[in-house]
Every structure is written in C-alpha cells, then in structure tokens.
C-alpha positions in Angstrom: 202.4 -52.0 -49.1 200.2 -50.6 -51.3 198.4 -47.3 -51.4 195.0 -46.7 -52.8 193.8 -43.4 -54.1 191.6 -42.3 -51.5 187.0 -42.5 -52.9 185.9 -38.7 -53.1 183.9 -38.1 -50.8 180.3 -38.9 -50.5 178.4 -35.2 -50.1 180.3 -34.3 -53.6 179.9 -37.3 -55.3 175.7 -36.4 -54.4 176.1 -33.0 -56.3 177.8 -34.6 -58.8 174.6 -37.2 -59.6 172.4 -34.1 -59.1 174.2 -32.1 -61.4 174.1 -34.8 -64.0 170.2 -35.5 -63.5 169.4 -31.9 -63.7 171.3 -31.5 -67.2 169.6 -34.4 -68.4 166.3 -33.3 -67.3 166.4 -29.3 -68.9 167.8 -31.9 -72.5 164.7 -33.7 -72.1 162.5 -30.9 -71.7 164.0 -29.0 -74.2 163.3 -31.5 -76.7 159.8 -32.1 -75.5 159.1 -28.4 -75.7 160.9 -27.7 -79.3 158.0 -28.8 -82.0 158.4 -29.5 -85.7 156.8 -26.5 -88.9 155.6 -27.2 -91.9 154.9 -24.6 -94.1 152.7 -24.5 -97.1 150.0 -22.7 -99.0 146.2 -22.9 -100.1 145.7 -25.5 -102.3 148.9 -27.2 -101.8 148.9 -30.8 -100.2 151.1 -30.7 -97.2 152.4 -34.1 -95.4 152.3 -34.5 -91.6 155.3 -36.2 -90.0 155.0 -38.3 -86.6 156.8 -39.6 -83.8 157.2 -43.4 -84.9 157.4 -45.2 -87.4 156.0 -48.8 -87.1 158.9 -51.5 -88.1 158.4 -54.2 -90.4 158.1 -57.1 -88.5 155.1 -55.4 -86.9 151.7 -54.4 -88.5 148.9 -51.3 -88.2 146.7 -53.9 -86.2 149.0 -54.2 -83.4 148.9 -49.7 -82.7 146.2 -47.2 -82.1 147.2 -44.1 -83.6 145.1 -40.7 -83.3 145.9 -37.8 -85.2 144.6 -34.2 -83.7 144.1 -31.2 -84.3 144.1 -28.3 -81.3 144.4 -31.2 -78.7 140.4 -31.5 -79.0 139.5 -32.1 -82.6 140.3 -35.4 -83.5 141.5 -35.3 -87.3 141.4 -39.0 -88.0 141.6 -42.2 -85.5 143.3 -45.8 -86.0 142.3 -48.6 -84.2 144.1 -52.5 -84.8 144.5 -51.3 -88.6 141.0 -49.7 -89.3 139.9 -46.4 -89.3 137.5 -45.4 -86.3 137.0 -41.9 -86.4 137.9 -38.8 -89.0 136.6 -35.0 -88.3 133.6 -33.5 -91.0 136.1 -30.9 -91.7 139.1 -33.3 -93.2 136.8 -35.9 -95.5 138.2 -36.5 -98.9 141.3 -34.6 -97.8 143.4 -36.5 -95.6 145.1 -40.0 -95.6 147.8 -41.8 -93.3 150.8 -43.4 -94.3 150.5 -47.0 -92.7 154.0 -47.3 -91.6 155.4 -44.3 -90.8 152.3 -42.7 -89.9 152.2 -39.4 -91.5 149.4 -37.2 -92.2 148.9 -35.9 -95.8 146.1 -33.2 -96.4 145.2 -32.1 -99.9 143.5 -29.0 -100.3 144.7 -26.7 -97.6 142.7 -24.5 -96.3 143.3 -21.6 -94.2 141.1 -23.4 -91.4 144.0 -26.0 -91.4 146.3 -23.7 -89.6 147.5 -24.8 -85.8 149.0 -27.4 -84.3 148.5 -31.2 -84.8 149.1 -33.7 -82.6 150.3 -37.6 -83.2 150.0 -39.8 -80.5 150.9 -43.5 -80.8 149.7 -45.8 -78.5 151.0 -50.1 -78.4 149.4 -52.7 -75.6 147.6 -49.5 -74.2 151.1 -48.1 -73.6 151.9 -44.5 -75.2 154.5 -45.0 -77.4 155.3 -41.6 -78.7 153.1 -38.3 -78.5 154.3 -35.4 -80.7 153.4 -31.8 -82.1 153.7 -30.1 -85.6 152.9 -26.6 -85.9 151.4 -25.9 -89.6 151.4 -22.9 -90.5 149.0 -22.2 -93.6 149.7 -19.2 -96.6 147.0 -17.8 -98.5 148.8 -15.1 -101.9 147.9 -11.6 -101.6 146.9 -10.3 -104.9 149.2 -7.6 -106.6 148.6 -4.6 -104.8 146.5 -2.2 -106.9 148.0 2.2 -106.2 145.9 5.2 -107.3 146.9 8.3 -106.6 144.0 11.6 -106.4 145.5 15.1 -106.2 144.2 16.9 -103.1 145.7 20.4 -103.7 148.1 22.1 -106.1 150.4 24.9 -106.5 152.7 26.5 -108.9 155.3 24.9 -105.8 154.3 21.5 -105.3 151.2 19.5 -105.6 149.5 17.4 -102.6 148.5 13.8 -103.5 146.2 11.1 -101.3 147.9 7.5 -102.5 146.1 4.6 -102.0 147.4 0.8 -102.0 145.5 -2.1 -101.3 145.6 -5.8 -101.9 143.1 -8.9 -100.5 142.8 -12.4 -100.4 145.4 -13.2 -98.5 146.6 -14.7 -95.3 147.9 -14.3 -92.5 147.6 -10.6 -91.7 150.2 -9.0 -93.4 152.7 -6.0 -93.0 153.1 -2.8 -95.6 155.8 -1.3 -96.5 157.0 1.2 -99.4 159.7 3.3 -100.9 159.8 7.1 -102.1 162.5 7.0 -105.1 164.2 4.3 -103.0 163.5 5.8 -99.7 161.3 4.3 -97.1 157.9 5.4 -96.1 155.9 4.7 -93.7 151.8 3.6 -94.8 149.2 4.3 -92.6 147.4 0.9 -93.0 144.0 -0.6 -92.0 143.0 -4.4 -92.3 140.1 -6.1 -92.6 138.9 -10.1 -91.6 135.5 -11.9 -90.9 138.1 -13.7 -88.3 141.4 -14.7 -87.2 141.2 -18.1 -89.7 139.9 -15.6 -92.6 141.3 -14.3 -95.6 142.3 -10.3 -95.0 142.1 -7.7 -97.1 144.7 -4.4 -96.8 144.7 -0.6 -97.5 147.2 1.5 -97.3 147.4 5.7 -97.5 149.7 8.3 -97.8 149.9 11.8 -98.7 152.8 13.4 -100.0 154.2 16.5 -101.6 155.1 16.4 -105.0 157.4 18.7 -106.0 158.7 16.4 -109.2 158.3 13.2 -110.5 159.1 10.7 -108.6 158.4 6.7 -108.4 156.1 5.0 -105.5 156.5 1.7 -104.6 154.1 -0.3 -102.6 154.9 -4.1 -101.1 152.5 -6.2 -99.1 154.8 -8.8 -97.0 153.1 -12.1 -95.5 155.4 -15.1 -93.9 158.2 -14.6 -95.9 156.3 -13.9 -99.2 155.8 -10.4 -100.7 154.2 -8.8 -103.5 154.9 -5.4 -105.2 154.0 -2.5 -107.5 154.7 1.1 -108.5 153.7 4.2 -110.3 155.4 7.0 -111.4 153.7 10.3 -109.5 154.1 13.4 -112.0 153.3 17.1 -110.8 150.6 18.1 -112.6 151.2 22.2 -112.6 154.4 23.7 -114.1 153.6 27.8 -113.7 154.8 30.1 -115.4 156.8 32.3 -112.6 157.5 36.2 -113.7 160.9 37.7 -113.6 161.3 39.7 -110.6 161.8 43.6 -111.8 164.9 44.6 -111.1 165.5 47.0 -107.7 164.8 51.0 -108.0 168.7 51.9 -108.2 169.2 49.8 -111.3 166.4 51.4 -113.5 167.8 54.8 -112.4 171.3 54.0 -113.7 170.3 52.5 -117.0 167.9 55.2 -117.6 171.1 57.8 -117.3 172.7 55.3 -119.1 170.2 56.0 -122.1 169.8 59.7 -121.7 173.6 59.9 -122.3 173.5 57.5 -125.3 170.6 59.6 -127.0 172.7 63.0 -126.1 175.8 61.9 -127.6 173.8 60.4 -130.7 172.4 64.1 -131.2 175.2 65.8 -131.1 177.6 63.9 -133.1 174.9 64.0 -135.8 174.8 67.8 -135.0 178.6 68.4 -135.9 179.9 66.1 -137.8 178.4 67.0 -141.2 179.8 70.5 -141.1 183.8 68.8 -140.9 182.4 67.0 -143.9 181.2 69.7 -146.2 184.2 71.7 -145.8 186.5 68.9 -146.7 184.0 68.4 -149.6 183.7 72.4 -150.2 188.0 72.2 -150.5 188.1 69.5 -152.8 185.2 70.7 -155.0 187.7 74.1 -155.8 190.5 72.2 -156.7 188.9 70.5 -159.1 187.4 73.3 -160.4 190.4 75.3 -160.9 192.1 72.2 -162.8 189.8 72.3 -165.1 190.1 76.0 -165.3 193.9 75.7 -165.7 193.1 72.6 -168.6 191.0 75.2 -170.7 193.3 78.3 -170.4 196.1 76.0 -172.0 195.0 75.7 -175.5 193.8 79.3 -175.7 197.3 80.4 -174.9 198.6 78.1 -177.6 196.5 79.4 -180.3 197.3 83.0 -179.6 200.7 82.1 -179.9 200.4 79.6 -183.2 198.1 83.1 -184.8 201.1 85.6 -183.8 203.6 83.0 -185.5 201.6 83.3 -188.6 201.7 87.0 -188.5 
C-alpha cells in the first residue's frame, strides 16, 4: 500500500496565492509609476521614446497614436497613417518616427520642459500608454565678480563682492570658495516665470586682511560655470615703533652719562703718563749727544799736550 504525501491545506495555500498576487501587483505598479528622462539643452534636438513599436508586418494605418504634452496639450495626433492634429507651439519642430513612434523636437525651448505622454491605441483598444519626463537646460553665462571697497584700515579693508550670471535655466544654486574655503553667497533670482530664463546675483562682504583669491560658481542640473579674482588690500600703513618703556630710557641714559664720564677723564690723565715718558727720553738723548761732543775735545787737548 501506498502512501501519498498528504495536499497542504487549503486556508494556506489561499495566503500563498494572495501573497503571490500582491507581489505581482506592487511589480506592476512599480513599473507603471517609474517614468523614462531625457535630458537636453536649448537649441539641441532631443528624440522622444514610446511604449511600442509597430512590427513589420503591420502598418501606421492600422494605430492611432497621440503624442501629449501635460496630459492636455496634444503635441501631434495620428490617425490610420495621417496626421490629424499638431499643437501651434511644435510646428516646424517636431516629427514622428513611423515605426517605432518616437518623438523628435528640434529647437528646444525652455517651454518644452514637462512630461509627455504616448498613447497607442489598435481596433479602439489601448495598446500601450507611457510617460517621459524632459527635462530642458538653458547655459548660464560666465559669471561676471566686481569687488567695491566699503571701508579701510591700516588692519584690514572691507569689500562688497558681487557675482552674477543670466540667461540661464532652471533656477540655479551659488556656491563659492575663499582661497579654497567655502562661502556662503547671499543670492537673489530673478524670472518673468517658472518656464523663463533666470538671471542670478550673488553678494558678500569680507575682510581683507591679504590677498586672497575669490571664486564664484553658478551650478544648474549638473552643469556649472566658474570664475575668480584675486582681492588685494588696498592700504599697507606705515605702523610706528612703539617707544620703548620708562625703565629702559633711564638705564641707557646712565649708560651714556658713564660712557661720556669715562671718555673725559681718560682724556684728562692720560696725556700727562705720556709727556713724562716723552720728557725721560728727550734727556737721554740730549745727554748722548752731549757725551758725543765732549769726546773729540778731550782728544785734541790730549793730541796739543803730546805735541808739547
């Protein structure tokens, strides 16, 4: 006799089936909620992708595709391979690939920022229906610094520094560095609208003891453009010495008094030790040459009495 494995029973093979459809329900919803970017900049031309692609047994005639923009601007329409509607705004900029259905839009603009929509429908049925999130960069131009002196000092001297930059899009973020330090910018924007082209100022004031380097950088979805100067203090004082304390002009003028004392009297006695040496050697000489004289008179006295 054979045994069979006993069938689990039926309340957990329920939660098992639940479990299952409730994993495949958060993957589908994932996926319906996670939407495609493109990326790309003014002037540029930027394709489109959508959800099908039409195979090649089939034709254009045989779909209705709509391309929108926001949900309620329709960008350009397809009906049975002809071309039933395209938005004011896209004319002479935008075509369709007839078999995999992409848009391609050439000039951007910085209205052409949002999200677009594809939606494919066959026999009245909806095929696919997909979204693409553009996002649209407009170049800031190089930012432009000045720097104004505010107040100086032999210490330090106070500068306003200004950087701006327009033109550009979206709104961007300002940052900047102190000889490779950050600083913060206190920075104010300007735009006619959110879809506009925005213009930025930054300022700062500092205190510049020395020369130092100031950079400025405008940053923008994932772009960035820079500059520096080099700030110079403008005043170097001259600072006077600091006179020396009451004590130490006391000492050094003792110091002096007894210099000049012993100055006088060395030059007091010290020419009297010299005279008399000079006085001692002066009368020996003299009585050398005395002595030399008295010789040859003696010798003649005694050459006459020789003679005699």
């Amino acid at each position: 006799m054979m045994c069979l494995p006993a069938s689990p029973p039926a309340p957990a093979l329920r939660t098992w089936l639940r479990l299952g459809l409730f994993v495949l329900l958060c993957l589908g919803i994932g996926q319906a909620l996670e939407k495609k970017v493109v990326k790309s900049k003014v002037g540029e031309k930027v394709s489109l992708p959508c959800c099908h692609e039409i195979p090649i047994s089939e034709s254009l005639h045989k779909y209705r595709v709509y391309w929108q923009k926001n949900i309620t601007d329709v960008v350009l329409a397809y009906s049975e391979g002809n071309m039933i509607s395209k938005h004011k705004r896209y004319q002479n900029r935008t075509e369709m690939d007839p078999w995999n259905l992409t848009l391609w839009i050439s000039p951007m603009e910085i209205l052409d920022n949002g999200s677009y929509q594809c939606v494919v429908q066959r026999n009245s049925v909806v095929v696919c229906d997909e979204s693409v999130i553009l996002f649209v960069t407009a170049d800031f131009s190089k930012p432009n610094i000045t720097a104004e002196v505010s107040a100086d000092s032999c210490e330090s001297t106070e500068m306003v520094i200004m950087c701006s930059s327009h033109g550009g899009f979206p709104k961007p973020r300002i940052s900047g560095a102190l000889n490779n330090m950050s600083v913060e910018w206190n920075a104010t924007w300007v735009s006619e609208s959110s879809l506009s082209p925005y213009n930025v100022t930054g300022k700062l004031v500092l205190n510049v003891t020395k020369d130092v380097n100031i950079t400025c950088s405008v940053e923008y979805n994932g772009f960035a453009k820079s500059a520096s100067l080099l700030l110079k203090k403008t005043n170097d004082c001259f600072v006077p010495p600091v006179p020396p304390p009451y004590n130490v002009i006391t000492a050094s003028i003792i110091i002096v008094i007894t210099f000049i004392l012993a100055i006088a009297l060395a030059a007091r006695y010290l020419p009297r030790h010299v005279c008399s040496h000079c006085c001692k050697g002066q009368n020996s000489v003299e009585e050398g040459v005395k002595d030399s004289m008295k010789a040859p008179l003696s010798d003649k006295g005694t050459a006459e009495t020789s003679s005699v």
